[in-house]
N, C-alpha and C positions, 0 to 999 in steps of 0.2 A: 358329332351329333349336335343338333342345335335347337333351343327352346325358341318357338317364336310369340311372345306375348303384343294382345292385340289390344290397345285400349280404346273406344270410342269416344269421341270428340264433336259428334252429331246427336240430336236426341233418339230413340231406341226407333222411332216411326220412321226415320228416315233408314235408319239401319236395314228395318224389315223391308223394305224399299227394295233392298241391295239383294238382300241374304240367298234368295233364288242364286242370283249370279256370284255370288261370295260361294254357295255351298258347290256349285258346277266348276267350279275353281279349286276348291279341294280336293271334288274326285279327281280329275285332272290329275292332281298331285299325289294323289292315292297309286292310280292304273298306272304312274312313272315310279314306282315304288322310292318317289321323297318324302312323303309322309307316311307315320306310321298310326299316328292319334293325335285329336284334336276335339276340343269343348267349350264352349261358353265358358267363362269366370261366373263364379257366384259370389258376391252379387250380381248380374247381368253387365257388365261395364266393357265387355271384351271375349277375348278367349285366348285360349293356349295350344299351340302346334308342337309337336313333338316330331321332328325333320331329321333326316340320313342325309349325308353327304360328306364331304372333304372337303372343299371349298364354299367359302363362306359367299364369296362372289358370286356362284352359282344361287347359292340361298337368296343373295340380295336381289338377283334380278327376276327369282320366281316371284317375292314379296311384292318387287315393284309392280308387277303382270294383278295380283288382285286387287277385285273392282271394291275393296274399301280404300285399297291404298290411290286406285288412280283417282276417285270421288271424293278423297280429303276424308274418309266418315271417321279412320282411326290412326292410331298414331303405333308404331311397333318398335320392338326390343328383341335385338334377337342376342342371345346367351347361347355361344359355343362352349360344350363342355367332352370330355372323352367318357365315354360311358365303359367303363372299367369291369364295371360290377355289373349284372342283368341278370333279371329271372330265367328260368331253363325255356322258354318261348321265345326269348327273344334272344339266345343267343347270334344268332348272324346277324348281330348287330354291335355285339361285344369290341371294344377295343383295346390296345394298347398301351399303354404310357411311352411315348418316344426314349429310345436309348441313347 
């Protein structure tokens, strides 16, 4: 599973600019079931994706495909972690610890 944090690097008018095409890029990544949730940062600076997969490489070149990332507007982080633990919702997402 992988955290994708979005910080902005453009001021918020240029963002709203995007966000149309930012948000049609999410669904996207919704209807391919890689994303599972995702929100604004508060303060407004960003936001945070919460992504499925196994490969990290897969994740890097969905991030490179959004139009904040091709427009320069944000800068990303993305945090691979095993999600161990999960609420009873979200078990089919539960994973592992490698043996």
């Amino acid at each position: 599973m992988f955290i994708i944090e979005l910080t902005y690097i453009v001021p918020l008018d240029r963002v709203d600019e995007l966000l149309a095409d930012h948000v049609t890029w999410l669904n996207a990544q919704y209807d391919a079931g890689v994303f599972i949730a995702s929100g604004r940062k508060e303060p407004r600076d960003g936001g945070v994706i919460l992504a499925v997969g196994d490969d990290r490489a897969a994740i890097d070149e969905i991030v490179a495909t959004d139009p904040f990332h091709v427009n320069d507007f944000a800068t990303y982080r993305i945090t691979e972690f095993l999600a161990t633990k999960v609420a009873p919702e979200l078990t089919a997402f539960q994973q592992k610890l490698p043996s």
